[in-house]
C-alpha positions as CSV (number, residue, x, y, z in Angstrom):
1,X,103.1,198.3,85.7
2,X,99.2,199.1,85.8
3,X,98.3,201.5,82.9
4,X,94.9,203.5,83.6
5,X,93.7,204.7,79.7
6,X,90.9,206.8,79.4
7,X,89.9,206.6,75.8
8,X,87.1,206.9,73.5
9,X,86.6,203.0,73.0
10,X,88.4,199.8,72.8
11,X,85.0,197.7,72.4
12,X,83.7,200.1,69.2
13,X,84.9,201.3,65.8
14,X,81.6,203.3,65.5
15,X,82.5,206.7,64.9
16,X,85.8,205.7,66.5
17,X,88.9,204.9,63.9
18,X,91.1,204.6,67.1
19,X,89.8,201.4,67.7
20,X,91.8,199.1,65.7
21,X,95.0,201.5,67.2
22,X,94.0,201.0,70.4
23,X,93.4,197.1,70.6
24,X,96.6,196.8,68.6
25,X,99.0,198.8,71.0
26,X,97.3,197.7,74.5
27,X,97.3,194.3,73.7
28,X,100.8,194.3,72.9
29,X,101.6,195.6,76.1
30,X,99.5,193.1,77.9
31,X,101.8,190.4,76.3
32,X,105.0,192.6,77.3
33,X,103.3,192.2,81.3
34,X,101.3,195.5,82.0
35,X,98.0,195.6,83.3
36,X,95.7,197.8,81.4
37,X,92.2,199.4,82.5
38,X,90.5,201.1,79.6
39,X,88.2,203.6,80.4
40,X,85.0,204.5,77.7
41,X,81.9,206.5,77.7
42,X,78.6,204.8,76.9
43,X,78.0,208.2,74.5
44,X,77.3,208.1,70.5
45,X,75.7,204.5,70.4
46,X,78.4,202.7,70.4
47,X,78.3,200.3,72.8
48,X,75.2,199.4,70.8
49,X,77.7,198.8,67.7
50,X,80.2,196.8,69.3
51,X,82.9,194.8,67.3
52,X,84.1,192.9,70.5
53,X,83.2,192.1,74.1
54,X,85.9,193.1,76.5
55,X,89.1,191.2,76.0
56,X,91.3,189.2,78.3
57,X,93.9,191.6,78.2
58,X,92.5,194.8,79.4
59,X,90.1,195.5,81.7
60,X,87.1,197.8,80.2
61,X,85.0,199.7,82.4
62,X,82.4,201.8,81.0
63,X,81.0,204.6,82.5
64,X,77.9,206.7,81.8
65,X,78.6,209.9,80.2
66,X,77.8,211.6,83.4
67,X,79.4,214.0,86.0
68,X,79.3,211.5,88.7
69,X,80.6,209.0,86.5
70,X,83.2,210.2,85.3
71,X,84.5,211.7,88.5
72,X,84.2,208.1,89.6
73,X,86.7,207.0,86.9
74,X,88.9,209.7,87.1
75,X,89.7,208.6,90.6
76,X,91.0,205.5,89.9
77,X,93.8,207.3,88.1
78,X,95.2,207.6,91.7
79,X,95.9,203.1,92.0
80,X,97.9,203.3,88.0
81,X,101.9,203.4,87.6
82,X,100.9,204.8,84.3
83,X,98.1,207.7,83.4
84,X,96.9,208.0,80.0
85,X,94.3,210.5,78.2
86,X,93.6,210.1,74.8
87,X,92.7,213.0,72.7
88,X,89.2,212.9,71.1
89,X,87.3,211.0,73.8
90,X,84.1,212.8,72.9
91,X,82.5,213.6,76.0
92,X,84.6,215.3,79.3
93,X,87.7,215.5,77.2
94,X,88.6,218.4,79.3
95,X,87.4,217.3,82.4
96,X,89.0,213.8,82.5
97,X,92.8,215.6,81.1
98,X,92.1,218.2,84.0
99,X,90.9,215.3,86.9
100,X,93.4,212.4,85.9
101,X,96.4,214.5,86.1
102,X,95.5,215.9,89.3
103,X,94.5,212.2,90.8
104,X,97.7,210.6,89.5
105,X,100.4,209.6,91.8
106,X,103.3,212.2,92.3
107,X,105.4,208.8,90.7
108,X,102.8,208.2,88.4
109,X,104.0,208.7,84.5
110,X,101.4,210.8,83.0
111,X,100.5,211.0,79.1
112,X,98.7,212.8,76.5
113,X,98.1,210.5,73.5
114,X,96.9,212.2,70.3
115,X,95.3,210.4,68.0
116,X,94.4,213.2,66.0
117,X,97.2,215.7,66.2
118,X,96.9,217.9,63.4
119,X,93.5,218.7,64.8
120,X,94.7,219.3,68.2
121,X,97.7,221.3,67.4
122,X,94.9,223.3,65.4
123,X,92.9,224.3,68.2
124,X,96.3,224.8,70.8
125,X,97.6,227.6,68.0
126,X,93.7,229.0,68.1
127,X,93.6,229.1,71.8
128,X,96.5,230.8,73.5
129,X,94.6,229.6,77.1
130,X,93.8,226.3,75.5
131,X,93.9,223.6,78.9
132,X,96.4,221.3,77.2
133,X,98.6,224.0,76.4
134,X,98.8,224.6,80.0
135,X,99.0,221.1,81.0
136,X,101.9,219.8,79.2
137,X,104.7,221.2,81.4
138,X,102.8,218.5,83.8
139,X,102.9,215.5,81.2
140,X,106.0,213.4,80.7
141,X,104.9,212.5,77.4
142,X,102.7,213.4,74.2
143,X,102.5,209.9,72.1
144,X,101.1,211.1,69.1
145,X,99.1,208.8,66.4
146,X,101.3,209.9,63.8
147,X,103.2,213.4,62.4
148,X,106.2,213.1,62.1
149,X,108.9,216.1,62.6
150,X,106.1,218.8,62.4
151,X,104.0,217.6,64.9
152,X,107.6,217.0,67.4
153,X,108.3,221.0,67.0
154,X,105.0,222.0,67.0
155,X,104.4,220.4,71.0
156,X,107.6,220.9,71.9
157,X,107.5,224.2,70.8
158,X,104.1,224.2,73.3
159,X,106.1,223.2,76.2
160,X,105.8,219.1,76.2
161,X,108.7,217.8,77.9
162,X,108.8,215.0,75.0
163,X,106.9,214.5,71.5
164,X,107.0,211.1,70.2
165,X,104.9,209.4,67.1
166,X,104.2,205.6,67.4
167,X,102.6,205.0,64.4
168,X,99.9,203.2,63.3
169,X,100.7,199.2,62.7
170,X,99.5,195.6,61.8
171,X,98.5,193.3,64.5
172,X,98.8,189.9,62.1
173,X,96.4,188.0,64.4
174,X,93.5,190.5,63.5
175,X,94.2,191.7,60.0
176,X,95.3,189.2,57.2
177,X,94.4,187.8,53.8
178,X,91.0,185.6,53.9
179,X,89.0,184.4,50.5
180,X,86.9,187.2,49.0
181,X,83.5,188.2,49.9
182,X,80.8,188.7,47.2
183,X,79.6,191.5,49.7
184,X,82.8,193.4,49.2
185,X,83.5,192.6,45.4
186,X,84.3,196.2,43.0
187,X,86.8,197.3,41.1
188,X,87.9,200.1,43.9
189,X,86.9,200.5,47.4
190,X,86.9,203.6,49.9
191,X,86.2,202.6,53.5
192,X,86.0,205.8,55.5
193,X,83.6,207.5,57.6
194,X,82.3,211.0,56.2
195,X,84.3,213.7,58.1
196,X,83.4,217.6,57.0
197,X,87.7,217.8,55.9
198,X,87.2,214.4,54.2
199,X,84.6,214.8,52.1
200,X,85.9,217.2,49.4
201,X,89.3,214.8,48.8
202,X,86.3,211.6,48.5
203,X,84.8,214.0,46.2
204,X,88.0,214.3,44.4
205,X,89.8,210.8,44.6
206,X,86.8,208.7,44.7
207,X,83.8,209.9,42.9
208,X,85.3,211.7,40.5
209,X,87.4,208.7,39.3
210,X,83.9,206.6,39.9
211,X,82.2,209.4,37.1
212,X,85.2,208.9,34.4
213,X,85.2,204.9,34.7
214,X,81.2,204.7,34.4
215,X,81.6,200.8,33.5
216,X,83.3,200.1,36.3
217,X,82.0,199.6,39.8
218,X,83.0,201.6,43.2
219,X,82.3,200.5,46.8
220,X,82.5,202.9,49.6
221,X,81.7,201.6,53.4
222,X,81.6,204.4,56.4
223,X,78.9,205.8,58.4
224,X,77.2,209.2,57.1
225,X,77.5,208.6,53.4
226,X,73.6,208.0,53.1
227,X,72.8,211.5,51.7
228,X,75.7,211.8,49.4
229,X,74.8,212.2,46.0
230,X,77.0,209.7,44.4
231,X,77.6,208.3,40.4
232,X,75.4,205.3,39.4
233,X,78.3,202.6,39.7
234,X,78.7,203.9,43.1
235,X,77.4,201.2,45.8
236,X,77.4,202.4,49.8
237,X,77.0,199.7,52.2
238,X,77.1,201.7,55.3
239,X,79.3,201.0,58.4
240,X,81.6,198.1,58.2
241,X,82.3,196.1,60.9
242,X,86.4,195.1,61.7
243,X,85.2,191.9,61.8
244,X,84.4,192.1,57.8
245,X,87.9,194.4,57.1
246,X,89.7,191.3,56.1
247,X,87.3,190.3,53.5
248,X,86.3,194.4,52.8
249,X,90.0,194.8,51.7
250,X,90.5,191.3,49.8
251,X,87.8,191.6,48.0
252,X,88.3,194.6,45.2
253,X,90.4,194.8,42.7
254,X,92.1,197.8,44.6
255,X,91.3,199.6,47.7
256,X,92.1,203.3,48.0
257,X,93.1,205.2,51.1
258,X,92.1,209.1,51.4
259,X,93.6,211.1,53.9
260,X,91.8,214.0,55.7
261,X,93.1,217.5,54.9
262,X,94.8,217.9,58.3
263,X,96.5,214.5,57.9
264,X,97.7,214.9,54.3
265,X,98.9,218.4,55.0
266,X,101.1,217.5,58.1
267,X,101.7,214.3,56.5
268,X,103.7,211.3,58.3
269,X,99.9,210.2,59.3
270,X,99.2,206.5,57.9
271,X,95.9,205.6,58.3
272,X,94.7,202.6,60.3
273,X,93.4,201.1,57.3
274,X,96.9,201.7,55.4
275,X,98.3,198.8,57.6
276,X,94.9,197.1,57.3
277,X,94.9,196.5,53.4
278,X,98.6,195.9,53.8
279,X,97.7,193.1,55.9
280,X,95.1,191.6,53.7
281,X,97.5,191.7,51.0
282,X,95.0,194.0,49.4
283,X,96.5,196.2,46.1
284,X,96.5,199.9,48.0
285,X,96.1,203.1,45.8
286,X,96.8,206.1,48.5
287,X,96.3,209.7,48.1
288,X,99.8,211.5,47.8
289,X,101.4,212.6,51.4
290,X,105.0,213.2,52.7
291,X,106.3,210.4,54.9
292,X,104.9,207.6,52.6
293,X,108.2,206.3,51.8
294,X,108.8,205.1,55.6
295,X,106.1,203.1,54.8
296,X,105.5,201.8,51.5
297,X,107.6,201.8,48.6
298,X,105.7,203.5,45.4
299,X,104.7,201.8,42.1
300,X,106.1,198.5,43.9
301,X,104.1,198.6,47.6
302,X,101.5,201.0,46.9
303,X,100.4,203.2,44.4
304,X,100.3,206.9,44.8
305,X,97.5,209.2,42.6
306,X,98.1,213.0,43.1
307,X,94.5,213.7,41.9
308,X,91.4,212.0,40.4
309,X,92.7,211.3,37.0
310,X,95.4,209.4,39.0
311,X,93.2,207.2,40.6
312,X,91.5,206.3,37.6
313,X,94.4,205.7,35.4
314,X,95.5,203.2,37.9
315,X,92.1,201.2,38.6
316,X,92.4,201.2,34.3
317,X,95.9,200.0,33.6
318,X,95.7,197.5,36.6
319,X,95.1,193.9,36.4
320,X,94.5,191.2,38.9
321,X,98.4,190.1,38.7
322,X,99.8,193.5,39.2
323,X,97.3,194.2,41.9
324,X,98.4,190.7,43.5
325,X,101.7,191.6,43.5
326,X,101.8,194.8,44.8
327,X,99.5,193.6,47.8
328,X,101.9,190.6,48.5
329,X,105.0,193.2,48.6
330,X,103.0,195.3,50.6
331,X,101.8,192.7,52.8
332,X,106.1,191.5,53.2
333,X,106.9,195.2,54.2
334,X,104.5,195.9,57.1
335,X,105.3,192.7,58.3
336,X,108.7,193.3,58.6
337,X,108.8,196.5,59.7
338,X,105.4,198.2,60.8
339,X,103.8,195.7,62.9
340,X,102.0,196.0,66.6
341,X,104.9,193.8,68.4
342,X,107.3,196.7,67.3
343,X,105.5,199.1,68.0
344,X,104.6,197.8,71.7
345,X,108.5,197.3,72.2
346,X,109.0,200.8,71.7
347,X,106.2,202.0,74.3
348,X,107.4,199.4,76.5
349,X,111.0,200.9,76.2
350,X,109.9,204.7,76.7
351,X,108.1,203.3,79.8
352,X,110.4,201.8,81.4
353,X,113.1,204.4,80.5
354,X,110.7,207.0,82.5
355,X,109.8,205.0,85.4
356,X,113.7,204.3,86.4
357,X,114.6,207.7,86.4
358,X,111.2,208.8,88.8
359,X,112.9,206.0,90.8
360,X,116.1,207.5,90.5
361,X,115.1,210.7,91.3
362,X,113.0,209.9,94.0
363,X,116.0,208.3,95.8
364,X,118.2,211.3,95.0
């Protein structure tokens, strides 16, 4: 089947955390015989901050974030067996929802995939006349980045035929264990891009453990970070590219993972970089949010801090054999369970589930 995704980029993590989601999932399928086309916007520099050049298994066409452009693209919805948005595109979002859903096939199966659901659900309650809300009886599927049972009701309860989370995962090839980096050495790191409902939970599970352990030292890597006024053991290094991740997350002592507010408080939501410090076999301190247990196993898999003074108990009762130990349990459990090659085998399932009922309906 051809797959037409119009996303916000496969070739950039700049300002784009879906990145590492998107190469992840779409190659999978590749290896499970689809054909994909990924559609980006040359908008926010980042095809001047590229992590990759276009991969064997996709095509990438990117467009110029103009009118004629993207009508252009949104055309070529018309020649896919499958249609996919994405949710937080950054430019057209409307527009390219709208236009693909008209320009796909009758047989075509058509999805919404939220990457940032919470956030979405957010501004669907907000806006009664919201154009998703009035879209989904037209969708066969929202795939949502994560959620869980309150994201489910909450589209449902919008009118989507069919909610379903796929998760965030591993892909092994990308993300594993690699020697440590004097670049990326610290007693805790925070990779994270500074987000206006981030910032206050940094404030609160990084720099305030950062202030109560002034002898020890804290990284944090992310774009927008530059004008933060931070504690003096408190090193930025600006944006990181996935190319250093490996060595980003082998590298500390510990590696802590913040939620956003919308994330934490719908919980189910695992953050890319959850799987990502898994994967190194880094030592993972994570804020506290429901769902976790699906993932990671507390006190043995991960720790969990409920507020600053957590955080910093744990970076001072941990040593570099616990922290070993926890990353390489880690590490076992999203290889086992929570890795891209699962993740594509459910996609591929749900896909070909829905195209052999449109065939059997169409011969009916």
């Amino acid at each position: 089947m051809k797959i037409a995704f119009y996303g916000s980029s496969l070739l950039s993590s700049y300002w784009n955390g879906a990145a590492t989601y998107y190469r992840g999932m779409l190659n999978e399928l590749a290896r499970r015989g689809y054909a994909i086309t990924f559609y980006e916007p040359d908008a926010f520099d980042r095809q001047k901050h590229r992590d990759i050049e276009p991969p064997e298994w996709a095509e990438v066409k990117v467009y110029p974030a103009t009118d004629e452009a993207m009508r252009g693209v949104v055309a070529e919805a018309a020649r896919a067996d499958v249609v996919v948005k994405a949710s937080g595109v950054g430019v057209f979002d409307k527009e390219l929802l709208e236009g693909v859903v008209a320009a796909s096939r009758p047989d075509a199966i058509r999805i919404f995939w939220d990457v940032d659901a919470p956030a979405t659900l957010a501004e669907l309650r907000e806006s009664p006349d919201h154009l998703l809300r009035r879209t989904l009886p037209a969708l066969d599927f929202v795939l949502t980045y994560g959620g869980g049972p309150p994201v489910i009701e909450a589209y449902e309860g919008f009118g989507a035929r069919r909610c379903i989370p796929i998760y965030n995962a591993l892909d092994p090839s990308t993300h594993h264990p690699v020697p440590a980096d004097e670049r990326f050495k610290a007693d805790l790191s925070f990779l994270g891009n500074r987000l206006p409902d981030r910032e206050a939970r940094v404030e609160q599970f990084f720099l305030e453990p950062a202030a109560r352990l002034p002898k020890r030292s804290f990284l944090i890597g992310g774009n927008g970070w530059e004008t933060k006024g931070m504690p003096s053991n408190v090193r930025h290094i600006g944006h990181v590219y996935t190319r250093d991740h490996n060595a980003f997350n082998t590298s500390p002592l510990a590696v802590l993972n913040i939620a956003r507010d919308s994330m934490a408080t719908t919980g189910y939501s695992p953050a890319t970089r959850v799987f990502e410090a898994a994967g190194a076999g880094a030592c993972l301190i994570t804020d506290a949010w429901v769902g976790l247990e699906l993932f990671l196993k507390e006190g043995e898999e991960v720790l969990v801090a409920r507020d600053g003074k957590d955080v910093a108990d744990h970076v001072e009762m941990l040593n570099p054999e616990r922290a070993k130990a926890i990353g390489d349990a880690a590490r076992r459990r999203i290889m086992a369970e929570h890795t891209y090659a699962r993740r594509g085998a459910e996609v591929d399932a749900i896909l070909r589930e829905a195209a052999s009922q449109k065939r059997e309906r169409s011969v009916a």
